[in-house]
C-alpha positions as CSV (number, residue, x, y, z in Angstrom):
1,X,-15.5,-3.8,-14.1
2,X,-15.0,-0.8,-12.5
3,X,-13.8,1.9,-15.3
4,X,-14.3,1.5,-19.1
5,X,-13.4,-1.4,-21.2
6,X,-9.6,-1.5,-22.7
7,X,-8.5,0.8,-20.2
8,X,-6.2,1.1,-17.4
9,X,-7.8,0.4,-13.8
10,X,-5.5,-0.7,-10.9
11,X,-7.4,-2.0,-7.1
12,X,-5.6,-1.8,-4.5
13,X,-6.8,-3.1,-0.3
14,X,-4.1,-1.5,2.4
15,X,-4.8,-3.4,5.5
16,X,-3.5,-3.6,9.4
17,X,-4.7,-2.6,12.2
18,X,-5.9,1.1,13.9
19,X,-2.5,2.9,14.2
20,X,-0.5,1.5,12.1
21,X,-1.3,4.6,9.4
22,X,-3.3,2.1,7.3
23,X,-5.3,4.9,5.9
24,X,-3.0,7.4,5.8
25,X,-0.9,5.2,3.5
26,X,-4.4,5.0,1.3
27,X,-4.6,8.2,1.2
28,X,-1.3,9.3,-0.2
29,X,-1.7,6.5,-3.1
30,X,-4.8,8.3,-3.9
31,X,-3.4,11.6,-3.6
32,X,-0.2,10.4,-6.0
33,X,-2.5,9.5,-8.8
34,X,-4.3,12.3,-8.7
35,X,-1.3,14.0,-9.1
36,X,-0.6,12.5,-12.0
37,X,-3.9,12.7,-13.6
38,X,-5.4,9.5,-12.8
39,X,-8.9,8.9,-11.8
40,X,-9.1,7.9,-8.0
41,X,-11.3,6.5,-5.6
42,X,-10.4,6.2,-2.2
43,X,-12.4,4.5,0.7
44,X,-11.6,3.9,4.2
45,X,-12.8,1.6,6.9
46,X,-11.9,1.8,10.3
47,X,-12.7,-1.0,12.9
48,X,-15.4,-0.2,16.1
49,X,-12.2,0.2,18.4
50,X,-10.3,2.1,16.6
51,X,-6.1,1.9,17.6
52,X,-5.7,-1.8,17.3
53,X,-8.8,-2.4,15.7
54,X,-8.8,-3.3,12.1
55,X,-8.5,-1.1,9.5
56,X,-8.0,-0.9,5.7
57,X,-8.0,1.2,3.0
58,X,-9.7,0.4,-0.7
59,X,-7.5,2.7,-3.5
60,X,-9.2,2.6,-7.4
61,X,-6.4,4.1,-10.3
62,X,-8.2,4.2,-13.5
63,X,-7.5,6.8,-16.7
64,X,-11.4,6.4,-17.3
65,X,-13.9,7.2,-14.9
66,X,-14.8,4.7,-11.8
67,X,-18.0,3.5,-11.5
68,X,-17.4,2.1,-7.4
69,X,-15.2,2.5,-5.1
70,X,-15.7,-0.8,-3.4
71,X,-12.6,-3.6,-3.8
72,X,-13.8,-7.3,-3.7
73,X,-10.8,-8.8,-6.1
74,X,-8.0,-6.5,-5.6
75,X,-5.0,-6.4,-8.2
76,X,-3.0,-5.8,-5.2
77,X,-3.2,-6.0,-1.4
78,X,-0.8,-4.3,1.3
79,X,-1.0,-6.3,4.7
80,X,0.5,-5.0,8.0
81,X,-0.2,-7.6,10.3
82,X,-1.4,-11.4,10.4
83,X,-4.8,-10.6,10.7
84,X,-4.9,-8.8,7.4
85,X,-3.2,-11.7,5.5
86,X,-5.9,-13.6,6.3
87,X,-8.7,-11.7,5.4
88,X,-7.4,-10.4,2.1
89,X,-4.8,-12.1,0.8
90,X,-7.6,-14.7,-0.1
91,X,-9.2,-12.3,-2.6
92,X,-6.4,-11.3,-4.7
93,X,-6.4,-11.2,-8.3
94,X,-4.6,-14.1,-10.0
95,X,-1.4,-13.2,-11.1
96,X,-1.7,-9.8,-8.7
97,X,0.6,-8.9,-6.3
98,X,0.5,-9.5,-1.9
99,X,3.0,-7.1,-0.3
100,X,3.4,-8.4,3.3
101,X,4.6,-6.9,6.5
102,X,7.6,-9.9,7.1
103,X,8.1,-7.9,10.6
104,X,4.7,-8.8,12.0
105,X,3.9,-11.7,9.7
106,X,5.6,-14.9,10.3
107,X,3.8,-17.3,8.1
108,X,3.4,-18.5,3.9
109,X,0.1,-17.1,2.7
110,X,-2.0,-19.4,1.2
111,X,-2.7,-18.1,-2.4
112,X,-3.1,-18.6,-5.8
113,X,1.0,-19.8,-7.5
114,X,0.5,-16.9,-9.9
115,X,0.8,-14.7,-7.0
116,X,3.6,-12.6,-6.3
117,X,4.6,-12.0,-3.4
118,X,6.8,-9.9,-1.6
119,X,7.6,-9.7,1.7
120,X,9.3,-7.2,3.5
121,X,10.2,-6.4,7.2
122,X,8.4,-3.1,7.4
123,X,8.8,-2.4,10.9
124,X,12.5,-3.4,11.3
125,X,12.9,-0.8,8.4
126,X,11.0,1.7,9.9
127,X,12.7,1.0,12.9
128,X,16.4,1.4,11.3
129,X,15.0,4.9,10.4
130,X,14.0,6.0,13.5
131,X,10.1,5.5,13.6
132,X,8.2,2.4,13.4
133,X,5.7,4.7,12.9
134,X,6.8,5.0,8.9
135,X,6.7,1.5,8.4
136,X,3.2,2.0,6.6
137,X,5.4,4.1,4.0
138,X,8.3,1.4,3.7
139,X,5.5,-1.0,2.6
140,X,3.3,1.5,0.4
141,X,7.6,2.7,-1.4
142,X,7.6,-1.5,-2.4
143,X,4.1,-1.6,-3.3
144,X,5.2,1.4,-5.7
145,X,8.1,0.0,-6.9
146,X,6.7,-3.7,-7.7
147,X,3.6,-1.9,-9.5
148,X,5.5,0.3,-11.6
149,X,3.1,3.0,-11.5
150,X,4.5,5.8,-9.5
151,X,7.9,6.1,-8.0
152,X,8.7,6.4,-4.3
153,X,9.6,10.1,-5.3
154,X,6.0,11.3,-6.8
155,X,4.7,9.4,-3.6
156,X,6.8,11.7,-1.4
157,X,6.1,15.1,-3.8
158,X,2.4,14.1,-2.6
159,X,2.9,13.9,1.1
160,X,2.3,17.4,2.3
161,X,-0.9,17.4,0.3
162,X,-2.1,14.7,2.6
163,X,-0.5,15.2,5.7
164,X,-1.6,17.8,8.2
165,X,1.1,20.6,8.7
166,X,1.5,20.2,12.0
167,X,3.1,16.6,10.8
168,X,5.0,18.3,8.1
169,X,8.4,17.7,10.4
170,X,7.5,13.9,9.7
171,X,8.1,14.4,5.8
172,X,11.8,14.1,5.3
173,X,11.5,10.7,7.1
174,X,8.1,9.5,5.5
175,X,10.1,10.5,2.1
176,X,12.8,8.8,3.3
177,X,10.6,5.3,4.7
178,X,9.0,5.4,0.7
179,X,12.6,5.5,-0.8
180,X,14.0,2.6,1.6
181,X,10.5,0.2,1.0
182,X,11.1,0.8,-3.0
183,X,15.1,0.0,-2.6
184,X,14.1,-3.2,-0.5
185,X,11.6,-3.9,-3.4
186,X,14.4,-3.1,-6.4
187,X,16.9,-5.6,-4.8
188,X,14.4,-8.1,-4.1
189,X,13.1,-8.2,-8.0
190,X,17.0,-8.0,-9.0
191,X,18.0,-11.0,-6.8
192,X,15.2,-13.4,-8.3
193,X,16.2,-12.6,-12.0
């Protein structure tokens, strides 16, 4: 147990591979909570080589304070890529959620039933707005709006806290990547009810 009994603690793994903004996307989940009060751990892990190594991201939300900020059995996962997938969507929580990268993965996960999943084409998205490069933010805007926990808009509110001003041009279409992602996520929950 990571915060105090009877409260609210939400763990989260982001994973893909080195350029794909895996920690970046970490980062402005952690930087969202915080924003709204939340107690946040954030911890990233890059592979040895870097771009197109693996890397992933382990986010703790909690109103009480955290005790680790290591993720073995994750409430949620965000995977980029099949390699991910693999690795983590194994460890999920039962009944917690897998968003999945449909663009790069092309397979069923094998999980628990009481998973839900959701997968979304990330990089086609990304694409459509004019950067695959936002695809990480696509991904983390459904993430956001399957959880329930921040909107796509407090997400976006957080982005120049996180990113470096000499990528503050990126913001309108990072803003713009974690509006589309929560859309894509809205209409996906909407069509299965």
């Amino acid at each position: 147990m990571k915060a105090a009994q009877n409260s609210f603690c939400e763990e989260v793994i982001i994973a893909g591979f080195g350029g794909q903004g895996i920690v970046l996307a970490g980062r402005v989940l952690a930087q969202t909570a915080m924003n709204a009060g939340k107690e946040v751990t954030f911890m990233p892990s890059y592979g040895a080589e870097m771009r197109g190594g693996t890397a992933n991201s382990m986010v703790v939300i909690a109103d009480a304070p955290i005790a680790s900020p290591l993720v073995s059995r994750p409430d949620s996962v965000i995977v980029m890529n099949k390699v991910s997938l693999n690795k983590f969507a194994p460890c999920v929580k039962n009944n917690g959620l897998l968003v999945m990268n449909s663009s790069l993965i092309d397979c069923e996960p094998d999980v628990d039933e009481s998973i839900n999943i959701l997968a979304i084409p990330a990089d086609d998205i990304a694409v459509e707005l004019g950067s695959q490069k936002s695809a990480n933010m696509v991904a983390l805007g459904a993430y956001l709006q399957k959880r329930g926990l921040f909107s796509a808009d407090a997400a976006a509110k957080s982005l120049p806290d996180v990113l470096d001003k000499r990528y503050h041009e990126t913001l309108p279409l990072n803003a713009e990547a974690l509006r589309r992602g929560s859309e894509f996520a809205k209409t996906q929950s909407a069509s299965k009810t």
